[in-house]
C-alpha positions, 0 to 999 in steps of 0.5 A: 498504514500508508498505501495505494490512492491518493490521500486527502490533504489535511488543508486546502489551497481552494474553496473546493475541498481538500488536495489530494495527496500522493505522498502520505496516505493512508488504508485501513486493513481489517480481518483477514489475518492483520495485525489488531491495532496494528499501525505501520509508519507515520506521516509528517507533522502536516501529515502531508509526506510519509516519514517511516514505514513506506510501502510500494505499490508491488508490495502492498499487491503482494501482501494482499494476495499473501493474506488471501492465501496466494502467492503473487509469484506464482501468478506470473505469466509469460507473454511475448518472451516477458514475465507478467504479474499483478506486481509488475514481476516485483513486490515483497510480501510484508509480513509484519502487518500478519496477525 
């Protein structure tokens, strides 16, 4: 899975380490109802862009939550005539990472 932080080049322009890397990285998810060696979507050949399987930041909060037992959209709030939540009044829960 491809998610949230910057990932880690798997080569380097420097002497000072690896590049990050915000196009394709990837998290490791376990327990809490997941998928058991359940991979979703790919990177590149260079493994420096995701290719398949991407998922936005909103999403990737919302399934979380999902998989904690809440459901992001009732945390909405309401502030100054607007709608607030964790997922930025967005984000679709991914359900085919549930076990």
């Amino acid at each position: 899975m491809r998610f949230v932080e910057f990932g880690r080049l798997p080569m380097a322009q420097g002497a000072d380490g690896r590049d990050h890397n915000i196009t394709g990285y990837s998290m490791f998810l376990a327990g809490a109802g997941v998928k058991e060696g359940f991979t979703d979507g790919t990177t590149g050949e260079f493994g420096v862009k995701a290719v398949a399987g991407q998922m936005h930041t909103n999403d990737l909060h919302a399934t979380l939550l999902a998989l904690m037992g809440l459901d992001h959209k009732q945390l909405t709030y309401r502030y100054a005539g607007c709608d607030f939540r964790l997922t930025n009044v967005a984000g679709e829960v991914h359900k085919s990472i549930f076990a």
